[in-house]
C-alpha positions in Angstrom: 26.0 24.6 38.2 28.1 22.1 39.9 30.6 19.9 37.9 28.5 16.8 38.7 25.4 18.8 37.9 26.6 19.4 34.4 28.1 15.9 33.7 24.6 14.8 34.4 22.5 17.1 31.8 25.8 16.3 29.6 24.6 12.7 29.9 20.9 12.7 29.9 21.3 15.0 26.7 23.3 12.3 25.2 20.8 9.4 26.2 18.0 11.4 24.3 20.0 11.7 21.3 20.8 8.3 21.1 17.1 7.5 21.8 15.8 9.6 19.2 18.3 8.3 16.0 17.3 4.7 17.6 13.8 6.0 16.8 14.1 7.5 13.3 16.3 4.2 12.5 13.9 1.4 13.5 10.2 3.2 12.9 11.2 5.5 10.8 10.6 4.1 7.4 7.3 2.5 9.3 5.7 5.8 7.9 6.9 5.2 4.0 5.0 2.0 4.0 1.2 1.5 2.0 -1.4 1.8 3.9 -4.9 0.4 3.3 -6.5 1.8 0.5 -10.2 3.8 1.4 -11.4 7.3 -0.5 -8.7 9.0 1.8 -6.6 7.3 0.2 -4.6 10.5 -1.9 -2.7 9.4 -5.5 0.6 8.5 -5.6 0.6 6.2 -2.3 1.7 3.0 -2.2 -1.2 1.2 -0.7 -3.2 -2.8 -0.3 -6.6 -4.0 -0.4 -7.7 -7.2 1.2 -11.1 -8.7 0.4 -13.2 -10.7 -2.2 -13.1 -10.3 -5.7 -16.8 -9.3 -6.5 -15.9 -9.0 -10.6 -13.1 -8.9 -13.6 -13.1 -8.4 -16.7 -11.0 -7.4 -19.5 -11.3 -3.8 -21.3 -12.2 -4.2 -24.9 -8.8 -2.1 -25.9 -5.3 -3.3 -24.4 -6.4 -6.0 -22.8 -6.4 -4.6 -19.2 -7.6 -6.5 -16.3 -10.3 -4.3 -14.3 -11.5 -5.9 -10.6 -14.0 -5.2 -8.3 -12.7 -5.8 -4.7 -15.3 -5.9 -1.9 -12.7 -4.4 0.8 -13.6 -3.3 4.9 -13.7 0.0 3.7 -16.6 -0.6 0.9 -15.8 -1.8 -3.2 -12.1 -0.8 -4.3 -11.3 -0.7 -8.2 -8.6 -2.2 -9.2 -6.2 -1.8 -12.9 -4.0 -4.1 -14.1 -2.3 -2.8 -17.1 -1.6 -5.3 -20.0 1.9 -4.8 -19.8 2.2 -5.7 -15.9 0.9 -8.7 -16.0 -3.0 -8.3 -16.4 -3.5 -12.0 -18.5 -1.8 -13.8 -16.1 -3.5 -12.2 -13.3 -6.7 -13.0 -15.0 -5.7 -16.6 -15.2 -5.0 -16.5 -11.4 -8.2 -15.4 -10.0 -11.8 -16.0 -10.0 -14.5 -14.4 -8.8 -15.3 -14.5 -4.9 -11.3 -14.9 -4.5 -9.9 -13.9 -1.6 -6.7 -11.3 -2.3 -4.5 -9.3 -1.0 -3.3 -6.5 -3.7 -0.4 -3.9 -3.5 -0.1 -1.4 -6.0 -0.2 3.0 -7.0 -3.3 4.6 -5.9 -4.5 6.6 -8.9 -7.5 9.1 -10.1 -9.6 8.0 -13.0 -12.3 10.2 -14.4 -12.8 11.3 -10.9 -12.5 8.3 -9.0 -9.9 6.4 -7.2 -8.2 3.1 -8.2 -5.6 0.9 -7.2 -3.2 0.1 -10.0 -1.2 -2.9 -9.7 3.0 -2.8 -10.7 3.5 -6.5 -11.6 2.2 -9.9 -11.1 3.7 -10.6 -7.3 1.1 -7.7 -6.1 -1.3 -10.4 -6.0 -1.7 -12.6 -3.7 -4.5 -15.1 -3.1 -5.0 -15.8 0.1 
């Protein structure tokens, strides 16, 4: 190989080093984000469901918020623990609200739900 010759694959080697960290920096973390929850969804993702709130209501024991989201991919189950803010997210929505939640998805007695961290994983839209 010629000195030019190497400088050259020298160079483009460089160019496609610098192109792949430029990558891993600026879509990296694209990967690490939630994605919409559906039954493919696995537990432990962070995911979001956008739709209308089809039904709530309050277990009978700790006060936990249960909701029924009507969602593009079919109904999603939602939890809202007492202690992250389930009264308050009560107070906030009524049926045939349109949301947007973030949360955990979980398993629960075989199927899965979407269990919501605190309050500001609700939005009404």
């Amino acid at each position: 190989m010629e000195k030019e010759e190497k400088v050259i694959v020298i160079l483009l080697s460089m160019v496609f080093l610098s192109l792949s960290i430029a990558y891993l920096v600026f879509f990296g973390s694209v990967a690490s984000e939630e994605s919409m929850f559906s039954s493919s969804s696995l537990p432990g993702e962070d995911a979001f469901v956008e739709g209308t709130v089809v039904s709530k209501r309050l277990t009978y024991s700790g006060n936990h918020l249960i909701l029924m989201v009507d969602s593009p991919y079919g109904p999603a189950k939602i939890f809202v623990p007492s202690e992250n803010g389930a009264s308050e997210i009560d107070d906030l929505l009524d049926g045939g609200s349109v949301v947007h939640i973030s949360g955990k998805v979980d398993e629960y007695e075989g199927e899965l739900e979407l269990i919501v961290e605190k309050v500001d994983d609700v939005d009404v839209l």
